[in-house]
MMTF fields as JSON, N, C-alpha, C and O atoms, coordinates in Angstrom:
{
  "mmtfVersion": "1.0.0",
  "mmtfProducer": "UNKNOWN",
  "numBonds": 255,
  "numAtoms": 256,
  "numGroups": 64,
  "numChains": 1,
  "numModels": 1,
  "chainsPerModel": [1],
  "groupsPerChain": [64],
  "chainIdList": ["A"],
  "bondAtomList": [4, 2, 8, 6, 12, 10, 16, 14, 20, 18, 24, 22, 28, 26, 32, 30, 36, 34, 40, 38, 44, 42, 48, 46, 52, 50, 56, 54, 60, 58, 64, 62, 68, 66, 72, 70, 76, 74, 80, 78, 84, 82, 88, 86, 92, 90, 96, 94, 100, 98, 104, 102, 108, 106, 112, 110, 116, 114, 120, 118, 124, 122, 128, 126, 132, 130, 136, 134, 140, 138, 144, 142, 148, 146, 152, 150, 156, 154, 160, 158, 164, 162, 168, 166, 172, 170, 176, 174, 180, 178, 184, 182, 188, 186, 192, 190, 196, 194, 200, 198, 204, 202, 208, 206, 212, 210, 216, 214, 220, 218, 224, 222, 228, 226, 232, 230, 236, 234, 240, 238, 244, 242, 248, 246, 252, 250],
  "bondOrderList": [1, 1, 1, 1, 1, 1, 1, 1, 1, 1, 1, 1, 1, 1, 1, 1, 1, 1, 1, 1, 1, 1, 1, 1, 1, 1, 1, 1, 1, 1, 1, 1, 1, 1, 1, 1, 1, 1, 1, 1, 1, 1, 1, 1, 1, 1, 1, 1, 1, 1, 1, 1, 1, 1, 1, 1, 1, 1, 1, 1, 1, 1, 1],
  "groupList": [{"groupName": "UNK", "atomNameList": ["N", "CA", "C", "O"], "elementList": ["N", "C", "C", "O"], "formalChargeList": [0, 0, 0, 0], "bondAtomList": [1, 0, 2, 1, 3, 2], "bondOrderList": [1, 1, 2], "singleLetterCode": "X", "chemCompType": "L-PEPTIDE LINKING"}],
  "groupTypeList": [0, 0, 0, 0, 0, 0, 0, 0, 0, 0, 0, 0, 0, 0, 0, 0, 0, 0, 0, 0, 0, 0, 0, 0, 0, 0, 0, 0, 0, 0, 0, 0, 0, 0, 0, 0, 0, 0, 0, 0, 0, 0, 0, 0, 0, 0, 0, 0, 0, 0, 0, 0, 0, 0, 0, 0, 0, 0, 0, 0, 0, 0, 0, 0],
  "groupIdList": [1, 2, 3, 4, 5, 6, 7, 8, 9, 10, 11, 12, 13, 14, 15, 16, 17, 18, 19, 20, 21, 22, 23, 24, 25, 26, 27, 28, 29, 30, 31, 32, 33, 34, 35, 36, 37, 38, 39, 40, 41, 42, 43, 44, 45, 46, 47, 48, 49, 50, 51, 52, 53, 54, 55, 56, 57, 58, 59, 60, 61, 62, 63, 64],
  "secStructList": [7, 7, 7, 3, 3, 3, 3, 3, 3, 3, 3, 3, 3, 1, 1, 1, 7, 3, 3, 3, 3, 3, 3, 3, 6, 6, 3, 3, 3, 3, 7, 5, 7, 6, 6, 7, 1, 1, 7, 7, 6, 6, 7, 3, 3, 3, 3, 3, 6, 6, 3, 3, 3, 3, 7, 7, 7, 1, 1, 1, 6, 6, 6, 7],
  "xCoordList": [11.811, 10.552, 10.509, 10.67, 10.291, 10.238, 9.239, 9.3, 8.232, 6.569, 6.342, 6.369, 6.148, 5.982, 4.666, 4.101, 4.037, 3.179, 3.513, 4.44, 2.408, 2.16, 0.66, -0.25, 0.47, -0.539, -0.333, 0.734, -1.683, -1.89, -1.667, -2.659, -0.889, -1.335, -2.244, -3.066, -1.701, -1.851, -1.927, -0.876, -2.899, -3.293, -2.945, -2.688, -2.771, -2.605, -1.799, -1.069, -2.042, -1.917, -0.55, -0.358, 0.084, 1.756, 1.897, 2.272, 1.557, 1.915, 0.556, 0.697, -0.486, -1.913, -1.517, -1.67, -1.194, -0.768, -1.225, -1.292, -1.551, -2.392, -1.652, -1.756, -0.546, -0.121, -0.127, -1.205, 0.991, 0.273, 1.614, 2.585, 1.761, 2.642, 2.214, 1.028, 3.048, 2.576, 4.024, 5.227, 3.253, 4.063, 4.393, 3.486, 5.966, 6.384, 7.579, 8.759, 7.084, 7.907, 8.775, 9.936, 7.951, 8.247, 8.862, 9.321, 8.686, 9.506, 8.486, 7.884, 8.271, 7.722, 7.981, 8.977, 7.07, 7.765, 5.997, 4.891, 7.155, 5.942, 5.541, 6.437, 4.542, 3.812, 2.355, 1.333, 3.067, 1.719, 0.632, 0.734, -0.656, -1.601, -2.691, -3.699, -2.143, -2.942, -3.788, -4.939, -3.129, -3.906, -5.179, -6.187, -5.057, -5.838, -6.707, -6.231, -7.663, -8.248, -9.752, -10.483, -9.496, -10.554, -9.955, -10.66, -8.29, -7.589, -8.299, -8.746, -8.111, -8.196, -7.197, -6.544, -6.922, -6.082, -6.733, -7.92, -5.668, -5.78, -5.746, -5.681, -5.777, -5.908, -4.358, -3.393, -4.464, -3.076, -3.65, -4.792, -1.8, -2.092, -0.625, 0.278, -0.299, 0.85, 1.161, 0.363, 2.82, 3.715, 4.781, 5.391, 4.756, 5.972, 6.565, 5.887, 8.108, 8.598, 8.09, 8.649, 7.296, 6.876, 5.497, 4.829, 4.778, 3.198, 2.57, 2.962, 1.277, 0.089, -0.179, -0.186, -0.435, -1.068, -1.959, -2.52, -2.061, -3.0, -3.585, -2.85, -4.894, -5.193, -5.987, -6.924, -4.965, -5.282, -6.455, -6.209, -7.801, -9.051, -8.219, -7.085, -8.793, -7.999, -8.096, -7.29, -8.802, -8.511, -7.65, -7.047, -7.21, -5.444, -4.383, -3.278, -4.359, -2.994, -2.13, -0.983, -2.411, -1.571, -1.054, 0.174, -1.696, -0.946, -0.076, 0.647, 0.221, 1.286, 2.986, 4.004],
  "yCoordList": [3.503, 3.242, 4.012, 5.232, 3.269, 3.69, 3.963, 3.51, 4.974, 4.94, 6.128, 7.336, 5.018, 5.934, 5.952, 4.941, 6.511, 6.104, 6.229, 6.881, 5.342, 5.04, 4.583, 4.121, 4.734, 4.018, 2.486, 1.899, 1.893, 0.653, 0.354, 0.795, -0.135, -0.028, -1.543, -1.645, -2.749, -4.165, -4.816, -4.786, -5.522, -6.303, -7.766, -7.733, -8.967, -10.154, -11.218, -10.803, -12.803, -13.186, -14.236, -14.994, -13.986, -14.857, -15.815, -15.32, -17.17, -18.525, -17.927, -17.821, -17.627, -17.419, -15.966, -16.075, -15.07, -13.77, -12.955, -13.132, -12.132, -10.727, -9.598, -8.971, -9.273, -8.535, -7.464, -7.311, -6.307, -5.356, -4.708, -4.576, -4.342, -3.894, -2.173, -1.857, -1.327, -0.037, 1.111, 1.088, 1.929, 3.144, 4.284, 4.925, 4.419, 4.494, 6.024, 5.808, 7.073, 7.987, 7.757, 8.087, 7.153, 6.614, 5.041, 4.49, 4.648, 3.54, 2.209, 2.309, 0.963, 0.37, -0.915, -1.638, -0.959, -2.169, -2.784, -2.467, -4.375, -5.118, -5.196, -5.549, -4.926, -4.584, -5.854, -6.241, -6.18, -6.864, -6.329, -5.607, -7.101, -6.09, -6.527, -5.921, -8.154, -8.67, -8.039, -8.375, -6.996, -6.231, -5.462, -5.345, -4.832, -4.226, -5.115, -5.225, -5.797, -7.045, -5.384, -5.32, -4.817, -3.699, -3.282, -3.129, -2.839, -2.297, -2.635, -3.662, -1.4, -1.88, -1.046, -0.264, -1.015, -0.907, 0.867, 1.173, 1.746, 3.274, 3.714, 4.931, 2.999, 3.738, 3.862, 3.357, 4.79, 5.403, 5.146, 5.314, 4.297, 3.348, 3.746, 4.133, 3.739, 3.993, 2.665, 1.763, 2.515, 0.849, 1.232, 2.286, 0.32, 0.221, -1.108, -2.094, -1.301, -2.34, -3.055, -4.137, -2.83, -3.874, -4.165, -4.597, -3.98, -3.827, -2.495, -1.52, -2.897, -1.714, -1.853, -2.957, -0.553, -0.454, 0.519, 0.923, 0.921, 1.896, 2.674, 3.293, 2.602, 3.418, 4.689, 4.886, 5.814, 6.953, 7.432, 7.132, 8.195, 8.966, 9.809, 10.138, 10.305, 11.023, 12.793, 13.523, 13.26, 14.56, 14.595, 15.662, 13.482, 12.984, 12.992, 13.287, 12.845, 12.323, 13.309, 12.952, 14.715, 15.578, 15.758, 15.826, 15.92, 16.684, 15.809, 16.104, 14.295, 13.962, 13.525, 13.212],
  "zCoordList": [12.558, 11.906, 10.595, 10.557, 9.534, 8.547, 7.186, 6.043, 7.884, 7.04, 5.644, 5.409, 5.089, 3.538, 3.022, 3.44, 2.431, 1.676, 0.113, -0.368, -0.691, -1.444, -2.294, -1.607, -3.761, -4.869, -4.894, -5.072, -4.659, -5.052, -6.657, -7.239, -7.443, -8.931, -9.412, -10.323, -8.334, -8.696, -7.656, -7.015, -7.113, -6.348, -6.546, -7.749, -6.2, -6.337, -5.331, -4.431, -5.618, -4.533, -4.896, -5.846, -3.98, -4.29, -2.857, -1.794, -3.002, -1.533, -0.595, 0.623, -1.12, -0.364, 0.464, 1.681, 0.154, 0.422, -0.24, -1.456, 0.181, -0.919, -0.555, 0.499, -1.932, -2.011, -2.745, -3.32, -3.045, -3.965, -4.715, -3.971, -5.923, -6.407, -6.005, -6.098, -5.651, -4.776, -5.283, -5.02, -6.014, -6.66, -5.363, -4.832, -4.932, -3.735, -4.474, -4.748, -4.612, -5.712, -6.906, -7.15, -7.518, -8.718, -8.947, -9.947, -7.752, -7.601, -7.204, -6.135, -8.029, -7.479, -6.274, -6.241, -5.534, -4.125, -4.398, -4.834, -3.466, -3.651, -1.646, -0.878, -1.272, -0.283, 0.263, -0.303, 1.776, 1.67, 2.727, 3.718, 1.995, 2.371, 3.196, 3.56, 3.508, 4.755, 5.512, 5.789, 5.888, 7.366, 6.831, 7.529, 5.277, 4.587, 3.976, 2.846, 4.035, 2.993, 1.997, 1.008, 2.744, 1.854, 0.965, -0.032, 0.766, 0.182, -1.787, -2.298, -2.288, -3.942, -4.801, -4.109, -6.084, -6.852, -6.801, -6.91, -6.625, -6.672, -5.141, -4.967, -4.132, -3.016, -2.729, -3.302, -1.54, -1.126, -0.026, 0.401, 0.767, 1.726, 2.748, 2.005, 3.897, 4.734, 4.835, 5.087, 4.551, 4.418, 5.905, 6.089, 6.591, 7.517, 7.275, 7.561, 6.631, 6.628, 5.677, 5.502, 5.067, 3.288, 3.593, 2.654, 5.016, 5.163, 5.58, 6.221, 4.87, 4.688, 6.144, 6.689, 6.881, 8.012, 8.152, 9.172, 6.868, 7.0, 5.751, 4.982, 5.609, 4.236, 4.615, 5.389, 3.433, 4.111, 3.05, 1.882, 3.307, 3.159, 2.084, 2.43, 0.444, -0.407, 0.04, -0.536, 0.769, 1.896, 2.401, 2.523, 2.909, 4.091, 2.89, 3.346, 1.991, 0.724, 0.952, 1.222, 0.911, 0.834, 1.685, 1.618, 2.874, 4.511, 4.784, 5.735, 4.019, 4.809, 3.805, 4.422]
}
């Protein structure tokens, strides 16, 4: 299992999919964000496998 987090920078929708271009240590991946439909551009979000499963509270950013 492989969970990273990451910055939303760009939101948008590619074949009715809402995805997100997501700044991943300097590196950008494109991430989808289905599961997140609250998600917006600046949040920091946990990716397993190329989906958001989780958006973390900006108190949480650091500890992990």
């Amino acid at each position: 299992m492989n969970v990273i987090q990451g910055q939303i920078e760009e939101i948008f929708v590619n074949d009715g999919m809402t995805m997100g271009n997501v700044s991943v240590r300097g590196a950008y991946v494109k991430v989808l964000l289905t599961f997140l439909m609250s998600a917006k551009v600046g949040d920091t979000i946990v990716i397993e496998s190329g989906v958001a499963i989780s958006k973390l509270e900006q108190e949480h950013v650091s500890e992990i």
